[in-house]
Predicted model as a PDB file, atoms N, CA, C, CB and O in Angstrom, pLDDT in the B-factor column:
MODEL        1                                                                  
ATOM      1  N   UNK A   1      14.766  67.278  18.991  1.00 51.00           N  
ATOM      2  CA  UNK A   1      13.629  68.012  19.522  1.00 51.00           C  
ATOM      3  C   UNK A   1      12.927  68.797  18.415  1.00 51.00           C  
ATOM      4  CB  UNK A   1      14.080  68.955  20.642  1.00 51.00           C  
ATOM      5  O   UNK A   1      11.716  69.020  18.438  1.00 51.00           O  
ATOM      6  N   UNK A   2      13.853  69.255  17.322  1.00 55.00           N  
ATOM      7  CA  UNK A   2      13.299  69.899  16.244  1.00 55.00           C  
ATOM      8  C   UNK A   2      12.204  69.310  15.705  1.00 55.00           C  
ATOM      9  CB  UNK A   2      14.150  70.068  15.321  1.00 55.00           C  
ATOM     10  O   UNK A   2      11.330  70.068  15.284  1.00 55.00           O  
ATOM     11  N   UNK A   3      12.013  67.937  15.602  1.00 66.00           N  
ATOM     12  CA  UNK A   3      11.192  67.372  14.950  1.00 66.00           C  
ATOM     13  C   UNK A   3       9.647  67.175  15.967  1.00 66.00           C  
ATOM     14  CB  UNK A   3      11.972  66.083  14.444  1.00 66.00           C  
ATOM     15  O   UNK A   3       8.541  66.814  15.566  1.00 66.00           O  
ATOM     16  N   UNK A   4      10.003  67.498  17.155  1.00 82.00           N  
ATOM     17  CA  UNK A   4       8.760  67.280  17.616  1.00 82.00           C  
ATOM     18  C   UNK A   4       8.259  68.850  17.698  1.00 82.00           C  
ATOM     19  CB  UNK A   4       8.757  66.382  19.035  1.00 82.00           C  
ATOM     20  O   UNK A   4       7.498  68.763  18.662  1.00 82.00           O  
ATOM     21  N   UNK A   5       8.229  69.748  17.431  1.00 90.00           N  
ATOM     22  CA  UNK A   5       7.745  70.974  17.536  1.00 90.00           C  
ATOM     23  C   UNK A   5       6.791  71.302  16.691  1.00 90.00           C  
ATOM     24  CB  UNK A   5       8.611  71.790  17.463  1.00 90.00           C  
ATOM     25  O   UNK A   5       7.073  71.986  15.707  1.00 90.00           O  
ATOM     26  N   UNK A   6       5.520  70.879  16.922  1.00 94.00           N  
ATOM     27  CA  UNK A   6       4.538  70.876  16.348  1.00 94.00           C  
ATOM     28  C   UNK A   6       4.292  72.642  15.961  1.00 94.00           C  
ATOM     29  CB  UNK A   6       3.521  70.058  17.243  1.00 94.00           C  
ATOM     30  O   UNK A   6       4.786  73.660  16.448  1.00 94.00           O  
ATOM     31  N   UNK A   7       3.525  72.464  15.114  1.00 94.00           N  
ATOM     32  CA  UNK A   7       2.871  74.124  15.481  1.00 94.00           C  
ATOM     33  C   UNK A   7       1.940  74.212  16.885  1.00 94.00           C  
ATOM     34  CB  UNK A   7       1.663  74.684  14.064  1.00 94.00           C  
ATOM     35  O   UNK A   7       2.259  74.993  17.782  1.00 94.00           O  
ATOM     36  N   UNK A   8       1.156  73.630  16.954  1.00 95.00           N  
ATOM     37  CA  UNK A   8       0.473  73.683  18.575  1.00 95.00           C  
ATOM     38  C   UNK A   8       1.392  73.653  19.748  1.00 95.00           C  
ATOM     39  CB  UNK A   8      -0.475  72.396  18.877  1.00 95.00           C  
ATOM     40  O   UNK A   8       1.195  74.402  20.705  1.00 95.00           O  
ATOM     41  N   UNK A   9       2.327  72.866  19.713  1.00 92.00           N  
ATOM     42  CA  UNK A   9       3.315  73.094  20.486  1.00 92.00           C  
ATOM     43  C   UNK A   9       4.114  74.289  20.472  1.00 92.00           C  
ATOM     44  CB  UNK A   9       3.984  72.209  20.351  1.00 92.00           C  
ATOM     45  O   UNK A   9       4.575  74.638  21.559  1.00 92.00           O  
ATOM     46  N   UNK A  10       4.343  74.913  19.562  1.00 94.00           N  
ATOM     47  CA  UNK A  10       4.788  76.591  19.482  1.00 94.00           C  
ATOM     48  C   UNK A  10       3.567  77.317  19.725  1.00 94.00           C  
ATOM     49  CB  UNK A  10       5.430  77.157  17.923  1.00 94.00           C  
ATOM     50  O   UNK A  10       3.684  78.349  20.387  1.00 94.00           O  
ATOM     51  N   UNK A  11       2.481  77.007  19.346  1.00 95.00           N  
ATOM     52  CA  UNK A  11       1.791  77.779  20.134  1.00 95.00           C  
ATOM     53  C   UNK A  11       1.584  78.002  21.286  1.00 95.00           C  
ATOM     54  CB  UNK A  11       1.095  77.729  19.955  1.00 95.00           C  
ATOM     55  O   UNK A  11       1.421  79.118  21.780  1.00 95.00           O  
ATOM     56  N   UNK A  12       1.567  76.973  21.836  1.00 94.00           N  
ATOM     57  CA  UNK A  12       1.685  77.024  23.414  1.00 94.00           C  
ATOM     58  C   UNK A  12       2.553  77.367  24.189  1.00 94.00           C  
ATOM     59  CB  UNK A  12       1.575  76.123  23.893  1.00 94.00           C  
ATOM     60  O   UNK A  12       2.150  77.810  25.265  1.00 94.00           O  
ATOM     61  N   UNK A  13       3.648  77.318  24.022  1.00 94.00           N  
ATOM     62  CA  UNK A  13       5.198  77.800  24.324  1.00 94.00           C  
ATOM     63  C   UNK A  13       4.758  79.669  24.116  1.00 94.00           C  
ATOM     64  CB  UNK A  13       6.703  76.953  22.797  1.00 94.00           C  
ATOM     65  O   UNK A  13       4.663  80.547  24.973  1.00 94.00           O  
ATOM     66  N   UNK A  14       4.639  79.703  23.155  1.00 96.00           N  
ATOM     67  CA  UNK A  14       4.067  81.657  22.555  1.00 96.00           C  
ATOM     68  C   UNK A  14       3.013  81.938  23.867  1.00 96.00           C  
ATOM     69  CB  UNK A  14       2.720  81.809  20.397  1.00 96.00           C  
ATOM     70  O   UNK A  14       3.010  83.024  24.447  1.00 96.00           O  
ATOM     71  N   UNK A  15       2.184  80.890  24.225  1.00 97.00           N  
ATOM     72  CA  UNK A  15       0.973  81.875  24.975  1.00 97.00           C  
ATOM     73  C   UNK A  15       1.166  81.799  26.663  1.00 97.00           C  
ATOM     74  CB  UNK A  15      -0.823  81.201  24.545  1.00 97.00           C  
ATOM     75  O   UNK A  15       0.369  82.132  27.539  1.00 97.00           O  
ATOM     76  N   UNK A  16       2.629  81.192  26.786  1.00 97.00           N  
ATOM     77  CA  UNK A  16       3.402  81.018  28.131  1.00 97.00           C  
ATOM     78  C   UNK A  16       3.722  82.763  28.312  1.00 97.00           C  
ATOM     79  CB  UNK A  16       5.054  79.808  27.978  1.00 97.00           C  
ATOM     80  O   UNK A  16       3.573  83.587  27.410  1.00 97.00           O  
ATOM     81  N   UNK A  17       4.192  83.056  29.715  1.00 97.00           N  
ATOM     82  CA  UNK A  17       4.558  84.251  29.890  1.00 97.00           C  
ATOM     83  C   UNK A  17       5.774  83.536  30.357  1.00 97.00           C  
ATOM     84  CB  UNK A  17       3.710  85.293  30.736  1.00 97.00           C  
ATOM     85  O   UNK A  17       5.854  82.315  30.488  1.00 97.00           O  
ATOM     86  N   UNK A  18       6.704  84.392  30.595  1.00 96.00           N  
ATOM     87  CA  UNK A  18       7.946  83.984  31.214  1.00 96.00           C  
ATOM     88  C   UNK A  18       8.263  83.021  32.248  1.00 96.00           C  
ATOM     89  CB  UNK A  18       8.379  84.907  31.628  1.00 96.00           C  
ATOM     90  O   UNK A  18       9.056  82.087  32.372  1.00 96.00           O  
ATOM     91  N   UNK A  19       7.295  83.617  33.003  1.00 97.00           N  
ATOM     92  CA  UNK A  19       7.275  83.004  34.749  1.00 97.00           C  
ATOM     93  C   UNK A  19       6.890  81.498  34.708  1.00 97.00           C  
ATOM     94  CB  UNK A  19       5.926  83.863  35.882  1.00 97.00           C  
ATOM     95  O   UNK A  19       7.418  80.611  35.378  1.00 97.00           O  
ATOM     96  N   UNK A  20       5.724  81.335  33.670  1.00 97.00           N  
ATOM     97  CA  UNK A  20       5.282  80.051  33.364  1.00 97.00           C  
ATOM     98  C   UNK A  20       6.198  78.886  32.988  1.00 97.00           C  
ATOM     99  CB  UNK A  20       4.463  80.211  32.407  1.00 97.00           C  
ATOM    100  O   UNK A  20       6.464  77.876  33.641  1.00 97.00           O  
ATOM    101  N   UNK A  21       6.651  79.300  31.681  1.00 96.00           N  
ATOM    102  CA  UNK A  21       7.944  78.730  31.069  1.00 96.00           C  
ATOM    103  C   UNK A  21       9.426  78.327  32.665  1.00 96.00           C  
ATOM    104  CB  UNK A  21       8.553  80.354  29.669  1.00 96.00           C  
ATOM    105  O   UNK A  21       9.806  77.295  33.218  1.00 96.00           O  
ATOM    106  N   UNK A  22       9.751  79.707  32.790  1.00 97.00           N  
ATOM    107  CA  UNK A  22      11.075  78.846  34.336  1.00 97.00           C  
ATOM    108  C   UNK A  22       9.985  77.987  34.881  1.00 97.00           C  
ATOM    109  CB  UNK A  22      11.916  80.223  36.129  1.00 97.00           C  
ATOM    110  O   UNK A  22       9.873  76.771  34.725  1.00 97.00           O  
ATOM    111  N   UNK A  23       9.221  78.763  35.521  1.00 97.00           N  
ATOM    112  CA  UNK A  23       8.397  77.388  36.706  1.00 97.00           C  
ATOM    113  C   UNK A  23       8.019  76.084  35.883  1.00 97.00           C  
ATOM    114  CB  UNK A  23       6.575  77.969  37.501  1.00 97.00           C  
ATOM    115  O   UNK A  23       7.799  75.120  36.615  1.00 97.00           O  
ATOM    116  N   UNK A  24       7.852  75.759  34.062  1.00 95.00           N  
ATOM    117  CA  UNK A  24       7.753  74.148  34.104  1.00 95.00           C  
ATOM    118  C   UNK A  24       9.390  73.823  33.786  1.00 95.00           C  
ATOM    119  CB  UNK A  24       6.506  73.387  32.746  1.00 95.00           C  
ATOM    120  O   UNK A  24       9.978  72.742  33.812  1.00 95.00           O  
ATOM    121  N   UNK A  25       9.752  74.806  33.562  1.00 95.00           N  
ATOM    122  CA  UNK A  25      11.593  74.001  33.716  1.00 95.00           C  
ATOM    123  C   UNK A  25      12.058  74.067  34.682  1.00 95.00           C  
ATOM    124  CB  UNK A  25      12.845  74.502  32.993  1.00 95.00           C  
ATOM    125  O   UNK A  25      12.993  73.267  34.727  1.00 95.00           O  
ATOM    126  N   UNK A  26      11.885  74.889  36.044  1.00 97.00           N  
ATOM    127  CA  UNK A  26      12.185  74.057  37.676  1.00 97.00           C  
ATOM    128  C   UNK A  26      11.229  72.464  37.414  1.00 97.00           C  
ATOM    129  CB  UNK A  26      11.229  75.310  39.488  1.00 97.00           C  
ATOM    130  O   UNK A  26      11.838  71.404  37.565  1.00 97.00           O  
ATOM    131  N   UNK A  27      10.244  72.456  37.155  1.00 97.00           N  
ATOM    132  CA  UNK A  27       9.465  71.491  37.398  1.00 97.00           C  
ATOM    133  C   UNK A  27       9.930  69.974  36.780  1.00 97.00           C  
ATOM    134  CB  UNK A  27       8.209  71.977  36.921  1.00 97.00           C  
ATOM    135  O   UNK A  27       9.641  68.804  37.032  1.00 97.00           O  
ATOM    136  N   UNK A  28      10.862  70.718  35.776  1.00 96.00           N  
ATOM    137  CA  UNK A  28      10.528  68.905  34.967  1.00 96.00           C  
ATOM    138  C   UNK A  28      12.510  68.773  35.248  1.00 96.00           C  
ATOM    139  CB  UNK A  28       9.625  68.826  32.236  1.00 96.00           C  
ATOM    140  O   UNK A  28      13.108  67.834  34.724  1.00 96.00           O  
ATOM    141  N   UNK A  29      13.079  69.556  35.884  1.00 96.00           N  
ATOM    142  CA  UNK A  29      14.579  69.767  36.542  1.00 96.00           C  
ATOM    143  C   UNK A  29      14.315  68.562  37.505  1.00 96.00           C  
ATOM    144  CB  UNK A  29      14.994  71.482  37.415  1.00 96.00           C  
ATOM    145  O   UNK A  29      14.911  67.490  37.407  1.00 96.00           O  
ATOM    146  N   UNK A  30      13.061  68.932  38.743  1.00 97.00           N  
ATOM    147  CA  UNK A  30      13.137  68.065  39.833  1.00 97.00           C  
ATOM    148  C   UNK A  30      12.145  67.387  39.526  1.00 97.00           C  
ATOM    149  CB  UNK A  30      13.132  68.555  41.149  1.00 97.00           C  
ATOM    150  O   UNK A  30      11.425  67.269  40.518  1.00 97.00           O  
ATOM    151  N   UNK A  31      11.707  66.842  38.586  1.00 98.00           N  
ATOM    152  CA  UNK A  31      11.205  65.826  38.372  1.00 98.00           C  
ATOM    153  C   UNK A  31      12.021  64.974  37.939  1.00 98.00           C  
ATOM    154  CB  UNK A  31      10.329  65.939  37.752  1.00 98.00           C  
ATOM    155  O   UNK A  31      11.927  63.843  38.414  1.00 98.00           O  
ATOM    156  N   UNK A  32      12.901  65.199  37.077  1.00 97.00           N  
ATOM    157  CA  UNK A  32      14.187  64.403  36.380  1.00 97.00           C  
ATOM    158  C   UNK A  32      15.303  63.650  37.715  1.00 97.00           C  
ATOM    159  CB  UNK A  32      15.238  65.812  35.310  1.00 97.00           C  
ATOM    160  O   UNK A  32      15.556  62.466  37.940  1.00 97.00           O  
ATOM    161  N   UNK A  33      15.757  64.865  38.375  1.00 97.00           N  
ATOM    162  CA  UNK A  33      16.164  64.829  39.903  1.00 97.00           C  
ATOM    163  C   UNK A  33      15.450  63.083  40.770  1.00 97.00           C  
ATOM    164  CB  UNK A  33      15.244  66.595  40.731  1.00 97.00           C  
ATOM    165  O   UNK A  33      16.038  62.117  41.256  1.00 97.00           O  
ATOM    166  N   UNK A  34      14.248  63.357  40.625  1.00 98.00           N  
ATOM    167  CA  UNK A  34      13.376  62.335  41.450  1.00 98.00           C  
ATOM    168  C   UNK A  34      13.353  61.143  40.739  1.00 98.00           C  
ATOM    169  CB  UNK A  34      11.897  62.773  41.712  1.00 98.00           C  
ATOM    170  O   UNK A  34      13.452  59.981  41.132  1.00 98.00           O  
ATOM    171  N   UNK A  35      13.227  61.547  39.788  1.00 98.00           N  
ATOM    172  CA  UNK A  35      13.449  59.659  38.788  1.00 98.00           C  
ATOM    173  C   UNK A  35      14.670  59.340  38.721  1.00 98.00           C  
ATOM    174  CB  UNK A  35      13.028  59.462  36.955  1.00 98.00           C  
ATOM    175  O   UNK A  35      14.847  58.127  38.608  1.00 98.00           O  
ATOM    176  N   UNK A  36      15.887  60.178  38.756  1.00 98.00           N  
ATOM    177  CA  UNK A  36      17.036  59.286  39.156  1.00 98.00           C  
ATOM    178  C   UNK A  36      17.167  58.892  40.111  1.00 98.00           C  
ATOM    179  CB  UNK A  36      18.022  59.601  39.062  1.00 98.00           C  
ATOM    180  O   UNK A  36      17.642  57.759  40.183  1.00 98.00           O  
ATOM    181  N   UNK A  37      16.786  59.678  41.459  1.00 98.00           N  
ATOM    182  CA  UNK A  37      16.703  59.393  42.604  1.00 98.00           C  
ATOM    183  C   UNK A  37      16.507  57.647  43.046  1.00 98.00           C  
ATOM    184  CB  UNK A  37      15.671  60.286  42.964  1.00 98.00           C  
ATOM    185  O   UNK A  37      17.289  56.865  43.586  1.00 98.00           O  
ATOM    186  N   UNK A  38      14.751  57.440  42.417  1.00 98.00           N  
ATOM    187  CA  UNK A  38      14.397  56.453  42.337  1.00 98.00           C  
ATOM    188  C   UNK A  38      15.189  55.135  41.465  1.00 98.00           C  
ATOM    189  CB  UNK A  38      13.327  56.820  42.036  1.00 98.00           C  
ATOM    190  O   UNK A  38      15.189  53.976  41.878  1.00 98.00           O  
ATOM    191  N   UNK A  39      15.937  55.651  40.015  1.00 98.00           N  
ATOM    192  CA  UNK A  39      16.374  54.274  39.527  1.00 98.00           C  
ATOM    193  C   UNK A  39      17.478  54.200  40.451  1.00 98.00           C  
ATOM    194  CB  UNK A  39      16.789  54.082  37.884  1.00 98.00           C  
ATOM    195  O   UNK A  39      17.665  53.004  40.671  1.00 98.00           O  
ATOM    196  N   UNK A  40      18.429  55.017  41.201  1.00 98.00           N  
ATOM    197  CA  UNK A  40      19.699  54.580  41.660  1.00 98.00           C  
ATOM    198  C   UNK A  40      19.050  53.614  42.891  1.00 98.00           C  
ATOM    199  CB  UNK A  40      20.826  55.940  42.137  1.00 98.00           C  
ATOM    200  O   UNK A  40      19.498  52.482  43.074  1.00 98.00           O  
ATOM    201  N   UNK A  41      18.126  54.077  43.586  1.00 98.00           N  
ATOM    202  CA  UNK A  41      17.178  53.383  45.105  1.00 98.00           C  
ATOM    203  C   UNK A  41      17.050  51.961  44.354  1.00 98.00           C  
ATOM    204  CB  UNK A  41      15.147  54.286  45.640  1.00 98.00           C  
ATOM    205  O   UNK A  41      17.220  51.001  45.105  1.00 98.00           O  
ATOM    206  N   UNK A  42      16.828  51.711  43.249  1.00 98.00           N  
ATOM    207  CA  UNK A  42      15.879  50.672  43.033  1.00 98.00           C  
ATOM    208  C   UNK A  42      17.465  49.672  42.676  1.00 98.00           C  
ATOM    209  CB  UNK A  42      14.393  51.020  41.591  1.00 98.00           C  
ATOM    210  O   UNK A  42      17.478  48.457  42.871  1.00 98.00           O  
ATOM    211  N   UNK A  43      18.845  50.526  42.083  1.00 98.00           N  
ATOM    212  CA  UNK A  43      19.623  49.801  41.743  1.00 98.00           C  
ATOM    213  C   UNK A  43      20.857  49.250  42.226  1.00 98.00           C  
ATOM    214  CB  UNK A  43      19.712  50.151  41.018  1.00 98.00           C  
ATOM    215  O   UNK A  43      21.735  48.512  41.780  1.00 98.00           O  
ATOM    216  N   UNK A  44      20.548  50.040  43.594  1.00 98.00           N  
ATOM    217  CA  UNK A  44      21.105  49.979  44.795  1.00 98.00           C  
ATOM    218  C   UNK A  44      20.683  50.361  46.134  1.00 98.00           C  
ATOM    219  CB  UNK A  44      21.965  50.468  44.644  1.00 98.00           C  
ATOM    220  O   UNK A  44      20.951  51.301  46.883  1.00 98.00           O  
ATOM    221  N   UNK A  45      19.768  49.102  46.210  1.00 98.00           N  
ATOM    222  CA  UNK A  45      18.890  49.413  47.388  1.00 98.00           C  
ATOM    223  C   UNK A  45      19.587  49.200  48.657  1.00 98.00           C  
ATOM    224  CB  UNK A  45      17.638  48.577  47.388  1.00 98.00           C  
ATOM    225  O   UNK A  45      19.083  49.593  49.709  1.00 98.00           O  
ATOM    226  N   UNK A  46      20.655  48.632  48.622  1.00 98.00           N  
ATOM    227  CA  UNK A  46      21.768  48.830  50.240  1.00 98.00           C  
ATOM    228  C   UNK A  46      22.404  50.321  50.704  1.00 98.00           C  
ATOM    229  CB  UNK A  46      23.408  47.838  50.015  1.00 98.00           C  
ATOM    230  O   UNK A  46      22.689  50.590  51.870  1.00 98.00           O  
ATOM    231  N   UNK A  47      22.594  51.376  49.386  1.00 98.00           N  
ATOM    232  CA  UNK A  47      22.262  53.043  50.033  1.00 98.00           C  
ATOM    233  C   UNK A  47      21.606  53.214  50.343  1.00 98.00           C  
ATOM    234  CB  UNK A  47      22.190  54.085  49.629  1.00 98.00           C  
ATOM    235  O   UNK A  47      20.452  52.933  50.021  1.00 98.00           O  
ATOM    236  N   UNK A  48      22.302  54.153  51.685  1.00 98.00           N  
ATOM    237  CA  UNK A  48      21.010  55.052  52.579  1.00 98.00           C  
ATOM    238  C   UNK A  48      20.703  56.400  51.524  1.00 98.00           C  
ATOM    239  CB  UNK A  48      21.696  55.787  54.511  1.00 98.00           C  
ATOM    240  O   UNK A  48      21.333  56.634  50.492  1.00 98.00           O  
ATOM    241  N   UNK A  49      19.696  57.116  52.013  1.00 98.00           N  
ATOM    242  CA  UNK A  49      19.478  58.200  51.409  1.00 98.00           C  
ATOM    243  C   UNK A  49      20.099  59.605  51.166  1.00 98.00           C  
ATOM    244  CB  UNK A  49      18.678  58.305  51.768  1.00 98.00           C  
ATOM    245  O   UNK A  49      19.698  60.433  50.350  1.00 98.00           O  
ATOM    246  N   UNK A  50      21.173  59.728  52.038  1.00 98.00           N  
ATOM    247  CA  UNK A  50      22.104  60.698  51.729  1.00 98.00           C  
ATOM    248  C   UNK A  50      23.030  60.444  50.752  1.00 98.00           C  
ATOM    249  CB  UNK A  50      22.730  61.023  52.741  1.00 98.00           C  
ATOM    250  O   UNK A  50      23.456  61.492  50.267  1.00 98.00           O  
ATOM    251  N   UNK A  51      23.732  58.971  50.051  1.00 98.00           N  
ATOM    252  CA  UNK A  51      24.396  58.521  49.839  1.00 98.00           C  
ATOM    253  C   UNK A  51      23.461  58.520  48.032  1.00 98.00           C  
ATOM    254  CB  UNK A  51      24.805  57.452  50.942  1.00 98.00           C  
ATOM    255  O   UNK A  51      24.139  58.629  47.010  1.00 98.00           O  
ATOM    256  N   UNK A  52      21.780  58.372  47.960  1.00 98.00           N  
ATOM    257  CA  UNK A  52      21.396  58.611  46.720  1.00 98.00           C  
ATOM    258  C   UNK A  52      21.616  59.745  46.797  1.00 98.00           C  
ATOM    259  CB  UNK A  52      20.229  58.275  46.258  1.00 98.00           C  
ATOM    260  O   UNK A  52      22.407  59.946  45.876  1.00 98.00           O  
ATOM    261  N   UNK A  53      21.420  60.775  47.359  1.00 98.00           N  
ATOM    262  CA  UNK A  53      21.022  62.143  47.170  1.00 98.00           C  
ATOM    263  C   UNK A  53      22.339  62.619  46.675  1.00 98.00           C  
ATOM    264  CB  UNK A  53      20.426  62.923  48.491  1.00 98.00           C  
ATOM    265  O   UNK A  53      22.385  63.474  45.790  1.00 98.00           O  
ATOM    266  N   UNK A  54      23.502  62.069  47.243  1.00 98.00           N  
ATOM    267  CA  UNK A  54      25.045  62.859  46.983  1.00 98.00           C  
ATOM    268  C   UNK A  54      25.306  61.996  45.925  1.00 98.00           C  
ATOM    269  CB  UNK A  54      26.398  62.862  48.303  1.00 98.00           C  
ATOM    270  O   UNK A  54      26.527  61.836  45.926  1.00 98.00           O  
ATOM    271  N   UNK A  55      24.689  61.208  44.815  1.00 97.00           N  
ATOM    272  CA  UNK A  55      24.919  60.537  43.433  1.00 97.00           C  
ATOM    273  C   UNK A  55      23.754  61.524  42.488  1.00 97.00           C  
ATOM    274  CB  UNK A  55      24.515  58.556  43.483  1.00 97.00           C  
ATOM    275  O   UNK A  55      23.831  61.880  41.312  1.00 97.00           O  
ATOM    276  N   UNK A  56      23.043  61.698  43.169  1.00 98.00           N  
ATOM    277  CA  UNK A  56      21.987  62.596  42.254  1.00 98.00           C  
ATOM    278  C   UNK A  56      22.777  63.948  41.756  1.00 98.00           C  
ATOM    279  CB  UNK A  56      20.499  63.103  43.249  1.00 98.00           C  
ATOM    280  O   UNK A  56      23.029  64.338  40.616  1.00 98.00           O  
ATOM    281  N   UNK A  57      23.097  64.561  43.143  1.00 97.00           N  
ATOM    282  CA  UNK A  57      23.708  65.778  43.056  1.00 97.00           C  
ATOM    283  C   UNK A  57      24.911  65.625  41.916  1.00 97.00           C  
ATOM    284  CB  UNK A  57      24.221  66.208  44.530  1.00 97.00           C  
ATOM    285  O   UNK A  57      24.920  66.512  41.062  1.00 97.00           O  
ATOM    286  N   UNK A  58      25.952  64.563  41.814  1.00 96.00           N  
ATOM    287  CA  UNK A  58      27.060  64.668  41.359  1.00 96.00           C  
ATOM    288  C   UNK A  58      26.514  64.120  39.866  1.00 96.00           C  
ATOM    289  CB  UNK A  58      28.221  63.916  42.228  1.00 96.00           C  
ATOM    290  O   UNK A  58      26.811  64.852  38.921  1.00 96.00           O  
ATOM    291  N   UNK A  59      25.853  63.076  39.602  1.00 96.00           N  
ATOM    292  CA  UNK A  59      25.118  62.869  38.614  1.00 96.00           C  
ATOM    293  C   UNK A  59      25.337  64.373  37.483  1.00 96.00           C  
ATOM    294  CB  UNK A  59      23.581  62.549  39.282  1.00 96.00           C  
ATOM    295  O   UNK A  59      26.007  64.659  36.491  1.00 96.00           O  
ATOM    296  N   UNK A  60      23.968  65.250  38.674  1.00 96.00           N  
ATOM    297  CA  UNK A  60      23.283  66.237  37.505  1.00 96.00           C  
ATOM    298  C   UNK A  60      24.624  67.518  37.376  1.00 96.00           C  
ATOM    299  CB  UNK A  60      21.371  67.069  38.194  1.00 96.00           C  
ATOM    300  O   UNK A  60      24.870  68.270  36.433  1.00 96.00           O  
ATOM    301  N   UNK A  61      25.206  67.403  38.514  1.00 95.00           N  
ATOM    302  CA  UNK A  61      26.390  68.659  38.121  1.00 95.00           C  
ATOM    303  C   UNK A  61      27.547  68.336  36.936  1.00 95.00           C  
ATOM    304  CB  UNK A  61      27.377  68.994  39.607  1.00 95.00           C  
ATOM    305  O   UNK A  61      28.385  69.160  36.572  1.00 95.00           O  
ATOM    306  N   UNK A  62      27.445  67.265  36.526  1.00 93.00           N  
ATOM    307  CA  UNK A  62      28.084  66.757  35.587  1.00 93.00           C  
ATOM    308  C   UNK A  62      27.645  66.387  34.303  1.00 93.00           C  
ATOM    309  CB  UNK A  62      28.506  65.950  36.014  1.00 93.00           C  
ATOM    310  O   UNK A  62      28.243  66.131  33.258  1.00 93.00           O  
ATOM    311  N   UNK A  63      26.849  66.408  34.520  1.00 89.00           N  
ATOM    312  CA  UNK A  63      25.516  65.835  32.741  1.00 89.00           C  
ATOM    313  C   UNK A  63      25.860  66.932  32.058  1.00 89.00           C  
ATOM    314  CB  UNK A  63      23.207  65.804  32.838  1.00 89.00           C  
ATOM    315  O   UNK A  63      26.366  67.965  32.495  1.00 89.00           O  
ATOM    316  N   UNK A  64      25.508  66.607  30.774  1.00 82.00           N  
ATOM    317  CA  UNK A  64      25.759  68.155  29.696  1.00 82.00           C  
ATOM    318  C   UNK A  64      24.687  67.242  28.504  1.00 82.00           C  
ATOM    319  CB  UNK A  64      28.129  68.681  28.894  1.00 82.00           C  
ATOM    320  O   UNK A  64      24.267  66.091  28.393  1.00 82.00           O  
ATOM    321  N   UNK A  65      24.588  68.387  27.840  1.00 67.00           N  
ATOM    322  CA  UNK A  65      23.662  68.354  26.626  1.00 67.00           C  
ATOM    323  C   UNK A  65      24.572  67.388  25.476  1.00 67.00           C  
ATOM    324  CB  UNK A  65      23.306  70.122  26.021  1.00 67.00           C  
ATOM    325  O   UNK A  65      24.107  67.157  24.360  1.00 67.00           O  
TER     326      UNK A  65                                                      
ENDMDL                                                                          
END                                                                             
């Protein structure tokens, strides 16, 4: 990620207020959330939807950096 940190990109990050910054990291959390959602649907389209949702959940409680 180091390498993509433009200066404009720190600038913009700088002219965020706090609130801004959490609300696009809820945002791109359940956006991430929704595109797995979708590849597991697409890669196992014989689950019902509780059955993606409880792979999503266990998925992301387990991921690490």
């Amino acid at each position: 990620m180091d390498s993509e940190m433009t200066p404009e990109y720190i600038a913009t990050l700088r002219r965020m207020t706090g609130q801004q910054k959490l609300r696009t990291a809820f945002s791109l959390y359940h956006s991430a959330r929704k595109l797995k959602a979708c590849g597991l649907r697409s890669q196992h389209p014989e689950w019902n939807e509780a059955l993606v949702q409880e792979k999503v959940k266990e998925i992301f409680l387990h991921a690490s950096t």
